[in-house]
SEMI-659521 format. One record per residue: residue in one letter; x, y, z of N, C-alpha, C in turn. Coordinates in steps of 0.2 Angstrom, whole numbers, plus 5000, padded with zeros to 4 digits. Example, Ala and Ser with C-alpha at 12.3 -4.5 7.8 and 13.67 -1.06 7.14 Angstrom:
<recs>
A506649725039506249785039506649845039S506449895035506849955036506450005039
</recs>
This chain:
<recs>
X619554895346618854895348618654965349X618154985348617955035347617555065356X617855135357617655155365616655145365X616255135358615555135361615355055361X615855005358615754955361615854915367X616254965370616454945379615955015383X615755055379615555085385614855065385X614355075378613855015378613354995385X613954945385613754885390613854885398X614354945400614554955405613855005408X613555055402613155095404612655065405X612455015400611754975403611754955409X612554915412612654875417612154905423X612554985424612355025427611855055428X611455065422610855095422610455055425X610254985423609854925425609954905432X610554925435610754905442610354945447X610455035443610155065449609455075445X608955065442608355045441608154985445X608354955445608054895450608454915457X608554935459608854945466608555005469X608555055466608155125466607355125467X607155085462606355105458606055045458X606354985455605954915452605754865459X606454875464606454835468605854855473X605454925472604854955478604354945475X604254915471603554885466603354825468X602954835469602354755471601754755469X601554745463600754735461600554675465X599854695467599554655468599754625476X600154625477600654615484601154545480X601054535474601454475469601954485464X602154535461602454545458602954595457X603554565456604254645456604354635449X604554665446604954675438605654645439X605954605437606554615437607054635435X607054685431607354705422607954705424X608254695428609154675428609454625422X609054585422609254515419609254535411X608754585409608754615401609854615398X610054635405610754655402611054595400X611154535401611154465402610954455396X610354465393609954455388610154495381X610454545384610554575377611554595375X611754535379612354545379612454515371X613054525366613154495360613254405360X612954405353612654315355613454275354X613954305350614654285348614854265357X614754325362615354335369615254255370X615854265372616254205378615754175382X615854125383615054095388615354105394X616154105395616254125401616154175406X616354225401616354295404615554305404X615054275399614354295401614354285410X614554215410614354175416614654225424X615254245421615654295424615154375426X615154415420614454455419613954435426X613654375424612954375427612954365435X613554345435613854315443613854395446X614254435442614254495446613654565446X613354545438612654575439612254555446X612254495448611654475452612054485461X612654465461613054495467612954575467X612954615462612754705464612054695464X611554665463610854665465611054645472X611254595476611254555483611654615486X612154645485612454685489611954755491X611654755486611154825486610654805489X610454755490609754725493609754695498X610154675500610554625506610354555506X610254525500609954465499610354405498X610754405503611354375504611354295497X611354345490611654285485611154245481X610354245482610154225480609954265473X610054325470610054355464610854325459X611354325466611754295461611654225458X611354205461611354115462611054115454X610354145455609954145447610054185442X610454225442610854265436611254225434X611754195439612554145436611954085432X611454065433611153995431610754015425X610454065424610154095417610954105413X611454135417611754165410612054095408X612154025412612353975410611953935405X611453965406610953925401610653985394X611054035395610754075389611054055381X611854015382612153985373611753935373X611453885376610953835374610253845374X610053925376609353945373609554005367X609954015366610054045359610053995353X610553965355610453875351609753855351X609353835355608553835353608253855351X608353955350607753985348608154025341X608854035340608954095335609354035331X609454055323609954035318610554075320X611154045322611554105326612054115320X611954105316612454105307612054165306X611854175305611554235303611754305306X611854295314612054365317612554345321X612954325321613354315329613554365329X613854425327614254465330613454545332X612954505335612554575337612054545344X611854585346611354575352610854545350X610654505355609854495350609254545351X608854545346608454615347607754595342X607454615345606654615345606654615334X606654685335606754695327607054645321X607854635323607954585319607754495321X607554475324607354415327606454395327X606254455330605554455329605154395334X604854325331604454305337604954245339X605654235335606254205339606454225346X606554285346606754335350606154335359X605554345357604854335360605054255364X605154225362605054165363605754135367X606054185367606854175370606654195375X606454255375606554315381605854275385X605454225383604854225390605154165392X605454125390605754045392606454095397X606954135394607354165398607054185406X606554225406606254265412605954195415X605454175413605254125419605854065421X606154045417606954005420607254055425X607354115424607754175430607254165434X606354165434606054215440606054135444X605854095441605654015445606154005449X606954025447607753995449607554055456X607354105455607554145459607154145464X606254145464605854145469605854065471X605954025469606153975473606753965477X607253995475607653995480607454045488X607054115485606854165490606454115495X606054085491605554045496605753985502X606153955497606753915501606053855504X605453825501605053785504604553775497X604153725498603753705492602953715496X602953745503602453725507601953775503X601853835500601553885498601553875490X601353835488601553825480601053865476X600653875477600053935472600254005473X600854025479600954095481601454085474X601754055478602454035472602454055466X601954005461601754015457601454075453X600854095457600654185456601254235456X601754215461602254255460602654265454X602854185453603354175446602854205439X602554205439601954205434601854305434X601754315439601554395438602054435439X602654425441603254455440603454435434X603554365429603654345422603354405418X602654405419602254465415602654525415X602654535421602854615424603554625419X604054575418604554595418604554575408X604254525407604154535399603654605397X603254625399602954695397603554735396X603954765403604254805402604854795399X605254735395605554725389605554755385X604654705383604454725378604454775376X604254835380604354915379604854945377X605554895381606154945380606154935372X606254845369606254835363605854865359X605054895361604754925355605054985354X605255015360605455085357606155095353X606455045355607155055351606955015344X606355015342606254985335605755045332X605355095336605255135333605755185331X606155215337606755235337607255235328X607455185328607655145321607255175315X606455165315605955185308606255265308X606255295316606055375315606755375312X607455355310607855385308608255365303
</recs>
């Protein structure tokens, strides 16, 4: 195995952890909405891996957000439930015969890809503000929440995806 396919993934781990724990986590539009671009990693792991170690991945991506956040679990809770459910939203939205051995990515997948990543995000945000909330009594706060932090966090995807598809034309 080649050292930039194990370092890769380790560096995003790390990047996305201390972006959201540093920067993303101090964001509140509107007093509704945080970004959550942790779960991008999760999202962009290769479609071939193991569903176990995804589920493993996601367990400890969302446990290093709870330990940095003090949020005793409930990040972990929604990451291990999104990466459980990410081989049967690939199977929905992608021909996985055609790529299995690559990440899924904007450029080669196109509005397959779109359509993965906003069923992805609202599954995490809903799993995860519902749990924060831990009551149904506020259900419009809820809702605004799930929905403008969904935005927040498909925008700034999307960005990363655009840029590494102009990235590719420039070279």
């Amino acid at each position: 195995m080649e050292n930039n396919t194990i370092a890769r993934p380790i560096l995003l781990f790390i990047a996305l952890v201390l972006l959201q724990v540093l920067v993303l986590n101090h964001i509140l539009f509107f007093g509704l909405a945080t970004p959550f671009l942790y779960i991008y990693y999760i999202m962009k792991l290769p479609v071939d891996m193991n569903r176990n170690l995804v589920i493993f991945l996601g367990f400890v991506l969302g446990l290093t957000i709870d330990v940095f956040c003090n949020t005793f679990g409930i990040n972990a809770a929604a990451t291990t439930f999104i990466a459980f459910l990410r081989m049967p939203l690939q199977k929905l939205f992608f021909d996985r015969e055609d790529f299995e051995h690559i990440s899924p990515k904007l450029s080669v997948l196109g509005g397959s890809f779109v359509r993965y990543m906003v069923t992805f995000i609202l599954i995490h945000h809903t799993t995860l503000i519902f749990i924060e909330a831990f009551s149904y009594s506020e259900l419009l706060i809820i809702a605004a929440r799930i929905m403008s932090s969904s935005v927040l966090t498909f925008v700034l995807i999307f960005a990363i995806e655009s840029l590494s598809i102009k990235k590719k034309v420039r070279e």
